[in-house]
C-alpha positions as CSV (number, residue, x, y, z in Angstrom):
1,X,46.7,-72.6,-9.4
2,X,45.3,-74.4,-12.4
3,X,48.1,-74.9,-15.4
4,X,47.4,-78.6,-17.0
5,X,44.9,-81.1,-17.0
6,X,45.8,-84.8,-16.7
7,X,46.5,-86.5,-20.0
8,X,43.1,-88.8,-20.1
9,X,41.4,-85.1,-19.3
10,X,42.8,-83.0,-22.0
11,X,40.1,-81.2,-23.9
12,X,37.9,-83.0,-22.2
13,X,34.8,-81.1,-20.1
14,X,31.5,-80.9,-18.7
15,X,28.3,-80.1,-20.2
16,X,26.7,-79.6,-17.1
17,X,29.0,-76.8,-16.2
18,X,28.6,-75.8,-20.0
19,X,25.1,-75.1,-19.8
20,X,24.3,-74.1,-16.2
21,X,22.3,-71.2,-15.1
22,X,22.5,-68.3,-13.1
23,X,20.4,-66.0,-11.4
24,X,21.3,-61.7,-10.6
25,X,22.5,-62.1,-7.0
26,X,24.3,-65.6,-7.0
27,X,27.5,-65.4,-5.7
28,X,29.9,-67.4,-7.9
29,X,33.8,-68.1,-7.8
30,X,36.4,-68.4,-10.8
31,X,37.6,-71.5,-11.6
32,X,39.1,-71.8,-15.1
33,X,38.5,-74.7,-17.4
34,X,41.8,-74.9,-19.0
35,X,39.8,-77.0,-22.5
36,X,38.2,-73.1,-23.0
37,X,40.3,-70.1,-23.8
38,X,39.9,-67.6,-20.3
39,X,40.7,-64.1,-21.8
40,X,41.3,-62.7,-18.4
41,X,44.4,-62.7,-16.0
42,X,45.3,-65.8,-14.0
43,X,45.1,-63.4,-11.0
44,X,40.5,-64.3,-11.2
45,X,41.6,-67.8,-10.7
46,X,39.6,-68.7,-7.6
47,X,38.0,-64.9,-6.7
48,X,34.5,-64.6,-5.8
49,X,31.4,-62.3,-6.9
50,X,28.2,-61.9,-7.4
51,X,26.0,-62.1,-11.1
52,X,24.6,-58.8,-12.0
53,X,23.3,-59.8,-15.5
54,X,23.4,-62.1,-18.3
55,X,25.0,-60.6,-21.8
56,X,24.5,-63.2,-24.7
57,X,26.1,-66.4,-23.4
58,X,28.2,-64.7,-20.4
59,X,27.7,-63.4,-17.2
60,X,28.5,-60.0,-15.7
61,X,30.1,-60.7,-12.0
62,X,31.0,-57.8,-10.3
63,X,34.0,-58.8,-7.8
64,X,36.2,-56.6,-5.2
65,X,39.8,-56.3,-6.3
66,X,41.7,-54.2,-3.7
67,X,38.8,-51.6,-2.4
68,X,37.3,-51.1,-6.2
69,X,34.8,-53.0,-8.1
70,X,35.6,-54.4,-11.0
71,X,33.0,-56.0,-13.4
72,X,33.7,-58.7,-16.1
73,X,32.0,-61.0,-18.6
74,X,33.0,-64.6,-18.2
75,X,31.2,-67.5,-19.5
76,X,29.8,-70.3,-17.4
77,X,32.0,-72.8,-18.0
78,X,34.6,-70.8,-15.7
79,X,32.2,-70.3,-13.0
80,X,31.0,-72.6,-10.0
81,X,28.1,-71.1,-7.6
82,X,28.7,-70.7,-3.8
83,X,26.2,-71.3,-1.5
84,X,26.1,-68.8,1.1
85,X,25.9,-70.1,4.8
86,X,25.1,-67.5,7.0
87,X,22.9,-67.2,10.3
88,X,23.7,-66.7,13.8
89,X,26.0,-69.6,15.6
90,X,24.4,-70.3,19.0
């Protein structure tokens, strides 16, 4: 788990990551960006979801936690997209 950045890091981060887009039905995982305050539990760190929607400048991921669904607003910077591999090995 994430707790401190390295001292030429600190409060340092990337636009890129800032700024990046998602569409409803990406799947995305939780990674926090410890320069941004993450007003959720450290437990997200690393979960998986899907987008839903945009709201202003977050994104609503709906994620499993146990056997319900949860939904929560987190902004980009916290998020990295997954590409799903899938297909039939042969």
């Amino acid at each position: 788990m994430l707790k401190r950045k390295k001292p030429r890091q600190k409060g340092k981060f990337s636009f890129t990551r800032y700024f990046q887009k998602f569409q409803p039905g990406d799947s995305v995982a939780v990674v926090k960006e410890l320069s941004f305050e993450f007003a959720y539990s450290n437990r997200l760190q690393g979960k998986t979801g899907k987008i839903i929607d945009k709201r202003g400048s977050a994104y609503q991921i709906e994620m499993k936690d146990l056997n319900k669904t949860k939904r929560y607003l987190i902004r980009p910077i916290h998020l990295k997209k997954i590409e799903n591999v899938g297909g039939n090995v042969k």
